[in-house]
C-alpha positions as CSV (number, residue, x, y, z in Angstrom):
1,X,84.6,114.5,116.0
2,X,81.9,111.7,114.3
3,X,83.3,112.5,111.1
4,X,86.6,111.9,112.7
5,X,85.5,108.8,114.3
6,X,83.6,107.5,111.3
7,X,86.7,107.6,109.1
8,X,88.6,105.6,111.9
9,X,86.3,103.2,112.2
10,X,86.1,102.6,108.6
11,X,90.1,102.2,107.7
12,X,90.7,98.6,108.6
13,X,87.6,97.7,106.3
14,X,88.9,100.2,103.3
15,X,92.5,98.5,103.3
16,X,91.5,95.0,103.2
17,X,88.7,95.8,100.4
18,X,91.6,97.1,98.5
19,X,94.2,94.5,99.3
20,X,91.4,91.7,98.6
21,X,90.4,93.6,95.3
22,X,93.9,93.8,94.1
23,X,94.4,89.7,95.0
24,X,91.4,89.0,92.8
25,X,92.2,90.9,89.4
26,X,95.6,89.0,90.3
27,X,93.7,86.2,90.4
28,X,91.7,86.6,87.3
29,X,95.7,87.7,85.7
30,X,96.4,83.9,86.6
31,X,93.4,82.1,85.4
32,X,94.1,84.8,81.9
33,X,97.1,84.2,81.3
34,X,97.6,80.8,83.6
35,X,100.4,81.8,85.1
36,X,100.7,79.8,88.4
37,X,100.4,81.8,91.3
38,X,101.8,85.2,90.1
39,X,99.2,87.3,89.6
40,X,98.1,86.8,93.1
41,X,101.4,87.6,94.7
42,X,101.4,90.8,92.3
43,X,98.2,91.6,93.7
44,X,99.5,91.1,97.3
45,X,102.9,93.2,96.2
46,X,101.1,96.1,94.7
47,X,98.0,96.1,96.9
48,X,99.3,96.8,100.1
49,X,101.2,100.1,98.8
50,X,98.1,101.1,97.1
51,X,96.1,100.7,100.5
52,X,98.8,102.5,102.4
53,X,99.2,105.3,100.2
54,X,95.5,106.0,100.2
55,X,94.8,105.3,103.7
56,X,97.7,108.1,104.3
57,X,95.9,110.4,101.7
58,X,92.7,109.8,103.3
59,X,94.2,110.3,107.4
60,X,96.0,113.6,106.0
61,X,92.9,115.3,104.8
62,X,91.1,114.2,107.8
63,X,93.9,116.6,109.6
64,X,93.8,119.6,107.3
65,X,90.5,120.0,107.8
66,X,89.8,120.3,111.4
């Protein structure tokens, strides 16, 4: 139940790291290859899969092993 709880909890904070993560290294694509703003909004478009997919992976495992 904490473990359950404690992965929960956690979620909200794990999909914005990786959504905020993916923004920068789109970010540092920009200032690279100074292309405007379209390495962020790659980051944005290929972040938020990313964080969905693992967020699933991670919600799924939590319910095999209870």
């Amino acid at each position: 139940m904490l473990r359950t709880v404690g992965i929960l909890s956690g979620l909200g904070i794990y999909f914005a790291v990786v959504v905020g993560i993916c923004i920068f290294l789109g970010n540092l694509a920009d200032e690279y290859f100074q292309i405007g703003y379209y390495g962020k909004l790659a980051g944005i478009i290929m972040g938020f899969p990313i964080a969905i997919y693992s967020t699933y992976r991670q919600l799924k495992s939590l319910h095999l092993n209870d």
